[in-house]
Biopython code that builds the backbone (N, CA, C, O; Angstrom):
import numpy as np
from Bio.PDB.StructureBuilder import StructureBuilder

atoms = [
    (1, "UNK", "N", (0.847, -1.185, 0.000)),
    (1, "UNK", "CA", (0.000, 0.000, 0.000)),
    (1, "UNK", "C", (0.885, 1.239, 0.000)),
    (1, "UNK", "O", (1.869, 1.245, 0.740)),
    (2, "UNK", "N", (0.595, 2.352, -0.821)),
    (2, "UNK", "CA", (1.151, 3.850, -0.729)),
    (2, "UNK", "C", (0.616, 4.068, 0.146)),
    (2, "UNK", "O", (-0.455, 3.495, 0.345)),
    (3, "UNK", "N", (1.040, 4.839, 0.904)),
    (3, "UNK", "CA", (0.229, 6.043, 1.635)),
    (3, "UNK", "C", (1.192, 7.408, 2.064)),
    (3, "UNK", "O", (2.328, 7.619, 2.488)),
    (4, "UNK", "N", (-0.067, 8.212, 1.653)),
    (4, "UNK", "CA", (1.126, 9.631, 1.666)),
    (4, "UNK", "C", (0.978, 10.144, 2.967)),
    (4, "UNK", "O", (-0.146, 10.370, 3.417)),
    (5, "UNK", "N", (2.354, 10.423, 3.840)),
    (5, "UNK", "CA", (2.881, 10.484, 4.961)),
    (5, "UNK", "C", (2.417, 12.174, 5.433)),
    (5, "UNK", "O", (2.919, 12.520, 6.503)),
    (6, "UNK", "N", (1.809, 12.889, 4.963)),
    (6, "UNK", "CA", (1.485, 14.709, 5.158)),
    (6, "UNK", "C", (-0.436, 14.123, 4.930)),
    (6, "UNK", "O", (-1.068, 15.032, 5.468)),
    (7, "UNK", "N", (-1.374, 13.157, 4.440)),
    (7, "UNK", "CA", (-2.633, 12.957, 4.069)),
    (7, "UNK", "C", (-2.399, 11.794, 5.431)),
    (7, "UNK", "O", (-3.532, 11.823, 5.913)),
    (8, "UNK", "N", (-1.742, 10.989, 6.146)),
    (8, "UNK", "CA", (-2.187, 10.422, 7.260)),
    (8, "UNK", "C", (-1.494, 11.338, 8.689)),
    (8, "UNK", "O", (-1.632, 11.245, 9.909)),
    (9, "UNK", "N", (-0.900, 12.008, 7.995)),
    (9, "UNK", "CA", (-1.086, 13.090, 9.318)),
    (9, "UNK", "C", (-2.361, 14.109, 9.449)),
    (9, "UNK", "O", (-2.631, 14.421, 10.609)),
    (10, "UNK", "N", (-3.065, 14.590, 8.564)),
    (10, "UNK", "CA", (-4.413, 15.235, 8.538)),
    (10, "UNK", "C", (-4.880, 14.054, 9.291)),
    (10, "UNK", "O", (-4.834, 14.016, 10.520)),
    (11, "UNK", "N", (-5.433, 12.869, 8.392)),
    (11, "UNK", "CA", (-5.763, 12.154, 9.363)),
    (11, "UNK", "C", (-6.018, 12.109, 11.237)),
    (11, "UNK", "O", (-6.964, 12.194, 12.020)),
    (12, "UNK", "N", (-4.713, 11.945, 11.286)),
    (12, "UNK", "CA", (-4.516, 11.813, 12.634)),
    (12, "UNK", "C", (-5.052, 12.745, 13.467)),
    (12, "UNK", "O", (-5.498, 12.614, 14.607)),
    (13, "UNK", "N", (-4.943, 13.819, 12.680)),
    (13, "UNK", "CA", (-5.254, 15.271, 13.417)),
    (13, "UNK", "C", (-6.828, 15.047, 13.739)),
    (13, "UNK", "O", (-7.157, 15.443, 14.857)),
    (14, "UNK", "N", (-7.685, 14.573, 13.076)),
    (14, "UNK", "CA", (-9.196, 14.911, 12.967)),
    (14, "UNK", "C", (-9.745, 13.318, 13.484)),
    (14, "UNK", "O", (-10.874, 13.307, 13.976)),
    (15, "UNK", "N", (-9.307, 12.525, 13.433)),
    (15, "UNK", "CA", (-9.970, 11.480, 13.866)),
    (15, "UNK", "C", (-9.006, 10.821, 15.141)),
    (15, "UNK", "O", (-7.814, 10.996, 15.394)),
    (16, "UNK", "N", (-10.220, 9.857, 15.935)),
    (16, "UNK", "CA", (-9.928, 8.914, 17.130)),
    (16, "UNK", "C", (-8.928, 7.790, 16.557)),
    (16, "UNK", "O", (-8.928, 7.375, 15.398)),
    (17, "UNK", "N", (-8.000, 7.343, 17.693)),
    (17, "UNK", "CA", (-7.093, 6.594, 17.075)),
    (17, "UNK", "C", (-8.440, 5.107, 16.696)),
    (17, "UNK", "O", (-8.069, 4.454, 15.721)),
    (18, "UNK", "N", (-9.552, 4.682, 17.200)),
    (18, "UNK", "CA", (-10.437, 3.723, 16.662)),
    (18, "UNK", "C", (-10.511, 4.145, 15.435)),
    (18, "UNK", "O", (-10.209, 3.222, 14.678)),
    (19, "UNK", "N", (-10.824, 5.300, 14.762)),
    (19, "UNK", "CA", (-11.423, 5.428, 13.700)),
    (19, "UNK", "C", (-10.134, 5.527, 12.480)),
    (19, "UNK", "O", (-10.144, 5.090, 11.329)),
    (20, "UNK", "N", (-9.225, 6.154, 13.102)),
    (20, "UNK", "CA", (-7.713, 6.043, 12.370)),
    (20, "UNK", "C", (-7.376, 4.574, 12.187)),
    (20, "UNK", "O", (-6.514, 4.129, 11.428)),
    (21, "UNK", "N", (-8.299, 3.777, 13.111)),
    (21, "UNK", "CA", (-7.607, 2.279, 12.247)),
    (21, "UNK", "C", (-8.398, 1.612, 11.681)),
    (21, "UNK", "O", (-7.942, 0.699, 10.991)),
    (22, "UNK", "N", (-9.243, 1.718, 11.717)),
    (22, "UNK", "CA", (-10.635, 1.706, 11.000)),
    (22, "UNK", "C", (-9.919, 2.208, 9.190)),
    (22, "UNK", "O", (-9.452, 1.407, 8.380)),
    (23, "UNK", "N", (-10.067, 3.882, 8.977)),
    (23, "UNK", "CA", (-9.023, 4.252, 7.883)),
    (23, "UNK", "C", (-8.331, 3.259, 6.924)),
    (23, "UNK", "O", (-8.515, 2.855, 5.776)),
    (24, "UNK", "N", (-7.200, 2.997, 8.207)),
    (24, "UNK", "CA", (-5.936, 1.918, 7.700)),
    (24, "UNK", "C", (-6.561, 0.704, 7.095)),
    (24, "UNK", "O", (-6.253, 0.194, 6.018)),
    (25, "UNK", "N", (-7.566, 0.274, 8.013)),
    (25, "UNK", "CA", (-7.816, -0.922, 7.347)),
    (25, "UNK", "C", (-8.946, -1.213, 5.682)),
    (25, "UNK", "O", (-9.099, -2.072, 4.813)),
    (26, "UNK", "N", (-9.573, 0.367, 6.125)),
    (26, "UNK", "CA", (-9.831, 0.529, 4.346)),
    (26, "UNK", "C", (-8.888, 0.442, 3.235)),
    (26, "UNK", "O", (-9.008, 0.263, 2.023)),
    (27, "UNK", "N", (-7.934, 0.621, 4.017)),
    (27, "UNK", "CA", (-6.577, 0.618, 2.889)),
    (27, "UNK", "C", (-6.169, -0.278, 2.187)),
    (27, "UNK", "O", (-5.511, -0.340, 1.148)),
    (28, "UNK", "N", (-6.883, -1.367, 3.239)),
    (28, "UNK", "CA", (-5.916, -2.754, 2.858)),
    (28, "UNK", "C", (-7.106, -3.096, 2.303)),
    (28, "UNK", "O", (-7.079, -4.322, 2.199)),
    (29, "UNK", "N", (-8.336, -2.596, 1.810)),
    (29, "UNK", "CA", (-9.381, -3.249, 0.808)),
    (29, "UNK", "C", (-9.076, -2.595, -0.063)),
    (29, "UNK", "O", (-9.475, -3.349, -0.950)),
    (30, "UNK", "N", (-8.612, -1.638, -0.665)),
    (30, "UNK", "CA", (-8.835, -1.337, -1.727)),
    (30, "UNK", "C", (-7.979, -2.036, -2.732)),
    (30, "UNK", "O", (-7.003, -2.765, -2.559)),
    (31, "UNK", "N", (-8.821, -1.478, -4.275)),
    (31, "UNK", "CA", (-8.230, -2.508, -5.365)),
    (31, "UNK", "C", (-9.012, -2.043, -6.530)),
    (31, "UNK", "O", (-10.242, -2.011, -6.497)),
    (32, "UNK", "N", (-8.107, -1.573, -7.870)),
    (32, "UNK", "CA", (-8.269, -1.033, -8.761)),
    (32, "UNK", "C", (-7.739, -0.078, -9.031)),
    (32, "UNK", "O", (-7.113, 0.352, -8.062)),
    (33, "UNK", "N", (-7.626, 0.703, -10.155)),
    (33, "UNK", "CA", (-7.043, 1.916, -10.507)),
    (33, "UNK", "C", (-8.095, 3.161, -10.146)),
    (33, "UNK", "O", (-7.800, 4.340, -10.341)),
    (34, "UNK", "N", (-9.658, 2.612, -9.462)),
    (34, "UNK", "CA", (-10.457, 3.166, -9.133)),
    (34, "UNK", "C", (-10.421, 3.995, -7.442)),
    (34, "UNK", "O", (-10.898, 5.016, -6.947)),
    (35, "UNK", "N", (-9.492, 2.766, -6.961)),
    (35, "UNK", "CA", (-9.246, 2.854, -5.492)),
    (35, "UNK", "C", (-10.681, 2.381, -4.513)),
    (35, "UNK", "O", (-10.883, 2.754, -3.357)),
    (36, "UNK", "N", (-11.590, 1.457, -5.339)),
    (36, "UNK", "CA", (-12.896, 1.131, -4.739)),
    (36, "UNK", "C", (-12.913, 0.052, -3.685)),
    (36, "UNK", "O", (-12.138, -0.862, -3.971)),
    (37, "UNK", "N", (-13.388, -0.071, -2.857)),
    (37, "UNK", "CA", (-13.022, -1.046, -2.049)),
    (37, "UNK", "C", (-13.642, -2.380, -1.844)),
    (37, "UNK", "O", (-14.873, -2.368, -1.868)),
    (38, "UNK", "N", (-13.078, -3.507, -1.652)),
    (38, "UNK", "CA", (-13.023, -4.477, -1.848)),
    (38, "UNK", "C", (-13.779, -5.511, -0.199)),
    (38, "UNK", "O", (-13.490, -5.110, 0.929)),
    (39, "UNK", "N", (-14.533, -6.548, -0.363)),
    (39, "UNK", "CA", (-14.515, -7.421, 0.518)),
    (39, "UNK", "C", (-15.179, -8.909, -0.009)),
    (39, "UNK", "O", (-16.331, -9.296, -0.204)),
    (40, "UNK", "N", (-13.837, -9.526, -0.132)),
    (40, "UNK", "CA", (-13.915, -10.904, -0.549)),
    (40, "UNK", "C", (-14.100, -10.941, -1.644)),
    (40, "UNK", "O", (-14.836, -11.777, -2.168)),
    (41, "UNK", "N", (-13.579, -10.193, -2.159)),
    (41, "UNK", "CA", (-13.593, -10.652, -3.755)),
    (41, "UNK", "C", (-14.527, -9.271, -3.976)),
    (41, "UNK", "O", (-14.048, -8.433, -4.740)),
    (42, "UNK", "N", (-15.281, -9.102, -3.617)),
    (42, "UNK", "CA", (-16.522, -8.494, -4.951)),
    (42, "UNK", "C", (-16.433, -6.869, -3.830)),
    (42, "UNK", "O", (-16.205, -6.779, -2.623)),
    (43, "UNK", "N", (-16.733, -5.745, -4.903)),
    (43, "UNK", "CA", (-16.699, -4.053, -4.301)),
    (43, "UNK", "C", (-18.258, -4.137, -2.895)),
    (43, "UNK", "O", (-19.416, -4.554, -2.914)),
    (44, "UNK", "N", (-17.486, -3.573, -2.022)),
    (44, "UNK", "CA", (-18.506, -3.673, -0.616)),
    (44, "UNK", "C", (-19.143, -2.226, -0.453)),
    (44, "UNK", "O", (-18.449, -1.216, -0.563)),
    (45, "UNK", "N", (-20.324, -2.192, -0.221)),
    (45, "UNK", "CA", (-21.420, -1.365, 0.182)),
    (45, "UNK", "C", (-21.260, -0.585, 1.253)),
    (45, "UNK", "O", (-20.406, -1.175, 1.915)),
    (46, "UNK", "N", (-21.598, 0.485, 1.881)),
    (46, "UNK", "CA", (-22.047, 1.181, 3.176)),
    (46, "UNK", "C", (-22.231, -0.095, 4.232)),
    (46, "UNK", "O", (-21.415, -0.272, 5.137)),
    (47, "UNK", "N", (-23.344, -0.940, 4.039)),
    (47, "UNK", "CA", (-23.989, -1.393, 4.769)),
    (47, "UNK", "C", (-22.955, -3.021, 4.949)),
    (47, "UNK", "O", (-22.901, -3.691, 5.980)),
    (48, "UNK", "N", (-22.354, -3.278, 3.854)),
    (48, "UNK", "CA", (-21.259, -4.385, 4.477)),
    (48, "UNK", "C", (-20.166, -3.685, 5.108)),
    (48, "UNK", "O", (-19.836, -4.383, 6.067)),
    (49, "UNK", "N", (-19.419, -2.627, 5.050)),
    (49, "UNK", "CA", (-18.967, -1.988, 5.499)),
    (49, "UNK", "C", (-19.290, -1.837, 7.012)),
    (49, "UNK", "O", (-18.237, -1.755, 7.644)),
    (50, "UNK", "N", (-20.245, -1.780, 7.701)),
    (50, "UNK", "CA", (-20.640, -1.273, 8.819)),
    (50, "UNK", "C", (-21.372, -2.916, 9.955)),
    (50, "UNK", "O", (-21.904, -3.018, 11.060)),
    (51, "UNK", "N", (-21.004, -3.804, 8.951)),
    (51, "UNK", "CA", (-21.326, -5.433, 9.484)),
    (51, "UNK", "C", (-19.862, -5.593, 9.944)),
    (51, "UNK", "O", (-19.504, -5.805, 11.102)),
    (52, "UNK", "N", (-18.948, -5.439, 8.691)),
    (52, "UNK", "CA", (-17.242, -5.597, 8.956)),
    (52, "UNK", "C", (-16.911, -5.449, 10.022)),
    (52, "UNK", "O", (-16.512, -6.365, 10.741)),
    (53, "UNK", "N", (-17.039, -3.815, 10.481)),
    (53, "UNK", "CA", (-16.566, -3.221, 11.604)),
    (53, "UNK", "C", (-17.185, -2.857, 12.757)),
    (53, "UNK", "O", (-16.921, -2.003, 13.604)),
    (54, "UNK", "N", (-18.833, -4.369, 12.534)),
    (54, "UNK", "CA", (-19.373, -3.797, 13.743)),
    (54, "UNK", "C", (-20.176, -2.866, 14.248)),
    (54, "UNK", "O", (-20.357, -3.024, 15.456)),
    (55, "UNK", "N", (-20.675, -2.037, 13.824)),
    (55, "UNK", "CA", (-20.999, -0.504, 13.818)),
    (55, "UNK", "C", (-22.648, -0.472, 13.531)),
    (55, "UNK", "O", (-23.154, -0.495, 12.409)),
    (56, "UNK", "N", (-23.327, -0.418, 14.729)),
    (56, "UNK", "CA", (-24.853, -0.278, 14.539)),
    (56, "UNK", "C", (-25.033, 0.550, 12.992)),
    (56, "UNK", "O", (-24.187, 0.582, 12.099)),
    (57, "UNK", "N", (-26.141, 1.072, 12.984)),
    (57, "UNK", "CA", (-26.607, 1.820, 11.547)),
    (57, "UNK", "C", (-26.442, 2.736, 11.413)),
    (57, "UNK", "O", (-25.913, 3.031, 10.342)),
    (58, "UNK", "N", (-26.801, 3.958, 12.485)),
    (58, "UNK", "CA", (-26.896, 4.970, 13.097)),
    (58, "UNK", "C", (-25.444, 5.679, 13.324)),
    (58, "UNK", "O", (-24.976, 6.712, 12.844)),
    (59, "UNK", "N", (-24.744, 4.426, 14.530)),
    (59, "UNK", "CA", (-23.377, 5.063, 14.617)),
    (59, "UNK", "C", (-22.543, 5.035, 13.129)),
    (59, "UNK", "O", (-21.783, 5.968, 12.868)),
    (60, "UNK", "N", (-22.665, 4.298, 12.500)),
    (60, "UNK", "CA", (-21.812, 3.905, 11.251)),
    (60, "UNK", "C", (-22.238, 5.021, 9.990)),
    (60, "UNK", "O", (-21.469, 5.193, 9.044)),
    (61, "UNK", "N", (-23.484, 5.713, 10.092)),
    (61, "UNK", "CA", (-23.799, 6.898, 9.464)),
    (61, "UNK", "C", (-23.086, 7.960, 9.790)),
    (61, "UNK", "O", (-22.297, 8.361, 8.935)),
    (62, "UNK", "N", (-23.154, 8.575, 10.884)),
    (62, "UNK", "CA", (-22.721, 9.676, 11.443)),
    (62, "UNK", "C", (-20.911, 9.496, 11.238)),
    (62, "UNK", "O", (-20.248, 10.513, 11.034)),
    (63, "UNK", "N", (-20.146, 7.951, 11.327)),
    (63, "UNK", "CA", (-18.696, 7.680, 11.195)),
    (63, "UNK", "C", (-18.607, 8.211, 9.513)),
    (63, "UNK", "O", (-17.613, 8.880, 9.233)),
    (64, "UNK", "N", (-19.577, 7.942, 8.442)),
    (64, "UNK", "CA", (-19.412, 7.756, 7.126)),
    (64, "UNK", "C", (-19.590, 9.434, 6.468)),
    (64, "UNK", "O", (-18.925, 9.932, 5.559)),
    (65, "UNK", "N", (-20.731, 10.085, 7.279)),
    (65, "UNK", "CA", (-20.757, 11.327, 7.161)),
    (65, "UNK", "C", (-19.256, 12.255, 7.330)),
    (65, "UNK", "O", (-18.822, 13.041, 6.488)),
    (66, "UNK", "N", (-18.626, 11.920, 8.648)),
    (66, "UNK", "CA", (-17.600, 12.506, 9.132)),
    (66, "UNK", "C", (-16.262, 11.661, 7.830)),
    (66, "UNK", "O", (-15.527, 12.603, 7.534)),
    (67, "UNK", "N", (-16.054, 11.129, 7.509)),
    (67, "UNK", "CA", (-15.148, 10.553, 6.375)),
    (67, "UNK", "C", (-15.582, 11.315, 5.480)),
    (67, "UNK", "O", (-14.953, 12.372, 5.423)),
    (68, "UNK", "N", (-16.652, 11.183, 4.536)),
    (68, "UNK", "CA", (-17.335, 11.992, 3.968)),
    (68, "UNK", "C", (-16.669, 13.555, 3.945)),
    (68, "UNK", "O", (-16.028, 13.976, 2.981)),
    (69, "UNK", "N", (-16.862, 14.128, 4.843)),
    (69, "UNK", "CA", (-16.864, 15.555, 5.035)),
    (69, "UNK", "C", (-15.270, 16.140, 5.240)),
    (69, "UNK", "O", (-14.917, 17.315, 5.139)),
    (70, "UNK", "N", (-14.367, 14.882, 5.578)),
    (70, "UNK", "CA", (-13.097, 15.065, 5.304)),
    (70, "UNK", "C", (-12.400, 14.658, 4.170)),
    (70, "UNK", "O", (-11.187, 14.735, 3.976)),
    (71, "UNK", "N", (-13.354, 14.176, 3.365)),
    (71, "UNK", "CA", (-12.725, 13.609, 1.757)),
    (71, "UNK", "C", (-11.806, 12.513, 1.955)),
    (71, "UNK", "O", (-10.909, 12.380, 1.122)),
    (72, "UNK", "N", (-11.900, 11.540, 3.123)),
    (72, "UNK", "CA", (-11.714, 10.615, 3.115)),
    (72, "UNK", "C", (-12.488, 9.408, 2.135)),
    (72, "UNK", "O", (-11.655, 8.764, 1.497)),
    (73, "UNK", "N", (-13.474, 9.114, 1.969)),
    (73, "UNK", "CA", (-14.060, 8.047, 1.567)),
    (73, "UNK", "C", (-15.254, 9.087, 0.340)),
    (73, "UNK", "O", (-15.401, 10.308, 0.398)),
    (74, "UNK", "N", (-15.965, 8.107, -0.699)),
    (74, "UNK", "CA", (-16.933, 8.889, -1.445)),
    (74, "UNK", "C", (-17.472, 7.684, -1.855)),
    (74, "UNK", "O", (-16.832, 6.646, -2.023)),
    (75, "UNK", "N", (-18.993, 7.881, -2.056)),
    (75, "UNK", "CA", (-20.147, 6.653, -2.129)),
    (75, "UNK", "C", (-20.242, 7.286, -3.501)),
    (75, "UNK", "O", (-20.012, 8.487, -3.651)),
    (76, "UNK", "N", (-20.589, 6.462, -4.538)),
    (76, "UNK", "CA", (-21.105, 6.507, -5.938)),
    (76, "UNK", "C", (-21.942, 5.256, -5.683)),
    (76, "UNK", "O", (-21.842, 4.113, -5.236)),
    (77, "UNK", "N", (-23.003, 6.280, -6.324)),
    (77, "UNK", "CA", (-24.253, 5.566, -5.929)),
    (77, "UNK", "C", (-24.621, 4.942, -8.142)),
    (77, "UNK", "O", (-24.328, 5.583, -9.152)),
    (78, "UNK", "N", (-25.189, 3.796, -8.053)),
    (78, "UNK", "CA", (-25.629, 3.940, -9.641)),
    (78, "UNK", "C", (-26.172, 2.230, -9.915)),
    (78, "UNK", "O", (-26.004, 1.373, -9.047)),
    (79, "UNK", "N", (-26.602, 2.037, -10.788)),
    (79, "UNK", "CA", (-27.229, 0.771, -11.191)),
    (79, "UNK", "C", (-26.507, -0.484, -11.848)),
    (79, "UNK", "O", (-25.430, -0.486, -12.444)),
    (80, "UNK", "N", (-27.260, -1.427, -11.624)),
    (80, "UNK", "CA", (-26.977, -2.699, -12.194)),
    (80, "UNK", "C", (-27.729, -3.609, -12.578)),
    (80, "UNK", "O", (-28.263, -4.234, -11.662)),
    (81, "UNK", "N", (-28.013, -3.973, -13.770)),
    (81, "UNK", "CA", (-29.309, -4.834, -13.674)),
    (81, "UNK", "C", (-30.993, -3.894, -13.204)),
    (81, "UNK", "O", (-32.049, -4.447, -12.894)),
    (82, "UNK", "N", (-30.776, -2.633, -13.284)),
    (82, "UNK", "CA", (-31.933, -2.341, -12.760)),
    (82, "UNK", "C", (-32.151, -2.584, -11.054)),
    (82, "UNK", "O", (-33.192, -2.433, -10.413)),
    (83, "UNK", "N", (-30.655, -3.056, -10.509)),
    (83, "UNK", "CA", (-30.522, -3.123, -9.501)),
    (83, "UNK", "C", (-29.852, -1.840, -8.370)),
    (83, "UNK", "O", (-28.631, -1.960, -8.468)),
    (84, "UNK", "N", (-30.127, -0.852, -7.503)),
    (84, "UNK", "CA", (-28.925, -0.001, -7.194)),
    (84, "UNK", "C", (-28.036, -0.695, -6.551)),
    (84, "UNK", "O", (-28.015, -1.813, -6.036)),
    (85, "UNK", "N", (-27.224, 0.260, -6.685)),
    (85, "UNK", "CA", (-25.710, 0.115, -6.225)),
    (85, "UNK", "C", (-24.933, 0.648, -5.986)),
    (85, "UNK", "O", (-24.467, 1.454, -6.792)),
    (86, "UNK", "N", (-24.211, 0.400, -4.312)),
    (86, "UNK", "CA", (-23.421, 1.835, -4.227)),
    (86, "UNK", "C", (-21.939, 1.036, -4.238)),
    (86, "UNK", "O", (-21.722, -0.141, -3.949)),
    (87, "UNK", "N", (-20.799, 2.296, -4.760)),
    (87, "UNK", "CA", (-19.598, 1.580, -4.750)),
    (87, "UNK", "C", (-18.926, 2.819, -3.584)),
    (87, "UNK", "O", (-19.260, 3.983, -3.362)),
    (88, "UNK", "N", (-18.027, 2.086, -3.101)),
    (88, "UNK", "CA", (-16.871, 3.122, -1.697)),
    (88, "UNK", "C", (-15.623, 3.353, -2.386)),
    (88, "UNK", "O", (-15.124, 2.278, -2.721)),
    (89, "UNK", "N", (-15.098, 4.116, -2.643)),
    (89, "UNK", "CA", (-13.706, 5.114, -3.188)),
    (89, "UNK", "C", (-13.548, 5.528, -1.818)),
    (89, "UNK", "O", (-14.330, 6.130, -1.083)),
    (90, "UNK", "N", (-11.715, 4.838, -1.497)),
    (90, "UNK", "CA", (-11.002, 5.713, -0.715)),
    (90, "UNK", "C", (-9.906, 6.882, -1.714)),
    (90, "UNK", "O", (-9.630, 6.644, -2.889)),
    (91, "UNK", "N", (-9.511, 7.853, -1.125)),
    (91, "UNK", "CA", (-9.102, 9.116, -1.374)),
    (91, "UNK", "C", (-7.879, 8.434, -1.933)),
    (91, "UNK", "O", (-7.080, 7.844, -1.207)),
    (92, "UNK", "N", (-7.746, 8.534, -3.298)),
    (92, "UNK", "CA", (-6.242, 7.793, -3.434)),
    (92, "UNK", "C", (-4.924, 8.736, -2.747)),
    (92, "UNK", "O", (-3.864, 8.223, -2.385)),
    (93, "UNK", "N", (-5.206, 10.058, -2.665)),
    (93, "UNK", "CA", (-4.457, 10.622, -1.825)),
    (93, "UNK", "C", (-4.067, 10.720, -0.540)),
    (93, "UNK", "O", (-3.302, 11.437, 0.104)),
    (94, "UNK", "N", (-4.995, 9.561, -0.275)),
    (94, "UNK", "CA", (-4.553, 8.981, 1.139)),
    (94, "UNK", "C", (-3.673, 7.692, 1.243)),
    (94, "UNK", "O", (-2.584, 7.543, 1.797)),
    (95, "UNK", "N", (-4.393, 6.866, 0.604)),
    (95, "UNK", "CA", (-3.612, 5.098, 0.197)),
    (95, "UNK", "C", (-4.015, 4.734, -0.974)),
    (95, "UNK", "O", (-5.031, 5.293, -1.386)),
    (96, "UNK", "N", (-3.590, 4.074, -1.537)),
    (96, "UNK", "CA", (-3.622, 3.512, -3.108)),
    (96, "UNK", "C", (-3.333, 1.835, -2.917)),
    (96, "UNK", "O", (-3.428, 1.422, -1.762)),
    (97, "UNK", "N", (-2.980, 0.830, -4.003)),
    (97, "UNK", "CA", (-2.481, 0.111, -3.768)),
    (97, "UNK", "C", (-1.376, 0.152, -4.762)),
    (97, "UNK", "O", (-0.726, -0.892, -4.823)),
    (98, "UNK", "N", (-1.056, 0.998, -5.460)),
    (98, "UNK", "CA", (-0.357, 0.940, -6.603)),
    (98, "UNK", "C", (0.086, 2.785, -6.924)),
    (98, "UNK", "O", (-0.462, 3.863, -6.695)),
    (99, "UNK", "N", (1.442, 2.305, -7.600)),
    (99, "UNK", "CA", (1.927, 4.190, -7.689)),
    (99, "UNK", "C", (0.964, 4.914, -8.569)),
    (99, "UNK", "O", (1.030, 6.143, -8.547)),
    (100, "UNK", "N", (-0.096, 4.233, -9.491)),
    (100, "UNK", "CA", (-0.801, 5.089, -10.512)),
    (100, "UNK", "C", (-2.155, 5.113, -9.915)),
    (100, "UNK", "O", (-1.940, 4.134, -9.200)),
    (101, "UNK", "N", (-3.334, 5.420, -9.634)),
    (101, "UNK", "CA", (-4.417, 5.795, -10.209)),
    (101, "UNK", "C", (-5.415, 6.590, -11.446)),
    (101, "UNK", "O", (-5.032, 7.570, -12.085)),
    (102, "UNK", "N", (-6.490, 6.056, -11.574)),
    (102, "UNK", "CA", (-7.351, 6.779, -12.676)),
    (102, "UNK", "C", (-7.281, 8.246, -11.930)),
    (102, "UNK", "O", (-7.551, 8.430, -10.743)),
    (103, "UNK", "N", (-6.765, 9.487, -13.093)),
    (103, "UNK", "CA", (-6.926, 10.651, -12.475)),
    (103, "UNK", "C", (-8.333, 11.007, -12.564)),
    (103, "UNK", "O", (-8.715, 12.052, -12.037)),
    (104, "UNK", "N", (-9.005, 10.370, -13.075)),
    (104, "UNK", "CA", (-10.860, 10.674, -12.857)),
    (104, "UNK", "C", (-10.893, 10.795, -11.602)),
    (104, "UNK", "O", (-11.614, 11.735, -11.266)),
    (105, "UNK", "N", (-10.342, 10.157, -10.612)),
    (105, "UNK", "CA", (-10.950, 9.906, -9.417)),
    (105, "UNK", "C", (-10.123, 11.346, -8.271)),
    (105, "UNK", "O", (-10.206, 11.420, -7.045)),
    (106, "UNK", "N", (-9.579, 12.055, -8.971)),
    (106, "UNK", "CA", (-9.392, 13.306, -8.050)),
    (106, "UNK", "C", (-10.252, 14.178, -8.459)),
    (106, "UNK", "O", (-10.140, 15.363, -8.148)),
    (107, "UNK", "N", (-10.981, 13.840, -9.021)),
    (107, "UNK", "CA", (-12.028, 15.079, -9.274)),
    (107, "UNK", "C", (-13.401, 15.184, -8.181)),
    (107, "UNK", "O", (-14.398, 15.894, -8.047)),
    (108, "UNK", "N", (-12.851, 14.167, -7.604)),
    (108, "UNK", "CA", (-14.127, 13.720, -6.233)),
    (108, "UNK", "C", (-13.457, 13.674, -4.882)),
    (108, "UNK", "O", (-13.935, 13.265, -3.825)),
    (109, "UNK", "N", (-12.404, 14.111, -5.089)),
    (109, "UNK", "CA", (-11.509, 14.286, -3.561)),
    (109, "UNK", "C", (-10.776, 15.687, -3.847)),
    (109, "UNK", "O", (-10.447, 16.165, -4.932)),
    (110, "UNK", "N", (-10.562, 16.386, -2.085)),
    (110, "UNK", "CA", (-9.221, 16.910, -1.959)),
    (110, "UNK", "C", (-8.459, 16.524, -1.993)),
    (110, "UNK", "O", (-8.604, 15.420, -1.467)),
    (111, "UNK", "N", (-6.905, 16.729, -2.499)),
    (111, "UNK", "CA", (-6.120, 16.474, -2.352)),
    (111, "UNK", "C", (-5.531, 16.820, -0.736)),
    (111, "UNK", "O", (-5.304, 17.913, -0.218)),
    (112, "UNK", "N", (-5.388, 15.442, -0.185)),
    (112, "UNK", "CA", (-4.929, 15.333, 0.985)),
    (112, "UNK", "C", (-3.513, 14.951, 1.394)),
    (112, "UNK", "O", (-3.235, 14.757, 2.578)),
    (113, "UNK", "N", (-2.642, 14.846, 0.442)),
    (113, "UNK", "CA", (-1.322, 15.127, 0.344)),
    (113, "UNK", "C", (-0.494, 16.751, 0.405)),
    (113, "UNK", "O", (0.704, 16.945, 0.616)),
    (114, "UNK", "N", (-1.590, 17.801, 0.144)),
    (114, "UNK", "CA", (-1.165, 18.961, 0.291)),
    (114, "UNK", "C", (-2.107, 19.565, 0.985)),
    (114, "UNK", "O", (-2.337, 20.760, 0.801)),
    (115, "UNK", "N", (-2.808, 18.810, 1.906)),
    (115, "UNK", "CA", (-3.687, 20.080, 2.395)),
    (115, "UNK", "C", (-3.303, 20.419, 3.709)),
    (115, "UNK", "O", (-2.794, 19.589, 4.462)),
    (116, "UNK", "N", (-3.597, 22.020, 4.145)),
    (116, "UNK", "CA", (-2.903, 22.167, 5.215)),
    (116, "UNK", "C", (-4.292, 22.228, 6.440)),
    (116, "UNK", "O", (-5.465, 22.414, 6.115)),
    (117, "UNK", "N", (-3.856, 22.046, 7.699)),
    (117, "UNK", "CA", (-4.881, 21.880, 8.867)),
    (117, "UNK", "C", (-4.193, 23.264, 9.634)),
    (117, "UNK", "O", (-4.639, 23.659, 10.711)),
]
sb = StructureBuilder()
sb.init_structure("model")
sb.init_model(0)
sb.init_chain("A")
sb.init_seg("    ")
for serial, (resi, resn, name, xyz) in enumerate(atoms, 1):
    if name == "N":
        sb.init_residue(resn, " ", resi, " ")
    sb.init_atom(name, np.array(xyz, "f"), 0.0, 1.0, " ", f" {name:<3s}", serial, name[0])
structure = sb.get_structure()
């Protein structure tokens, strides 16, 4: 995993060390040039997301809001089959799994490698 060393110090600054490892361990799902995240094979939801780690409905909203609002994480919401579907993007400017990403996908984040607190 990359991770840029000035985007997990923001981090640190704004979140509980629970939720800072919480973070980390999004890290280690992700997969693609999308940076979407992964569980067991197939891209995981809000709501598997919040089975993973445990996290009533309620509390795991208000955790997803606050990611959210720090441009940590971003829900793309969209269809399949006439089915919805949401996919989870972590901030590749936080962790990646690989030195490249799709630059599509900074157009939905701050850059958290240069941002200052």
């Amino acid at each position: 995993i990359v991770i840029e060393s000035n985007a997990l110090r923001y981090v640190q600054s704004y979140f509980t060390k629970v939720e800072y490892a919480i973070i980390l361990d999004m890290a280690n799902m992700v997969r693609g040039n999308y940076n979407c995240l992964y569980l067991d094979g197939r891209p995981c939801s809000l709501s598997d997301l919040s089975v993973y780690f445990g996290y009533t409905r309620n509390i795991f909203a208000k955790f997803v809001s606050k990611l959210q609002e720090h441009s940590i994480i971003n829900v793309i919401i969209g269809s399949k089959n006439n089915t919805p579907h949401a996919q989870v993007m972590l901030n590749p400017t936080l962790a990646r799994k690989s030195k490249t990403f799709h630059t599509d996908c900074l157009s939905m984040f701050d850059d958290l490698s240069t941002v200052t607190w």
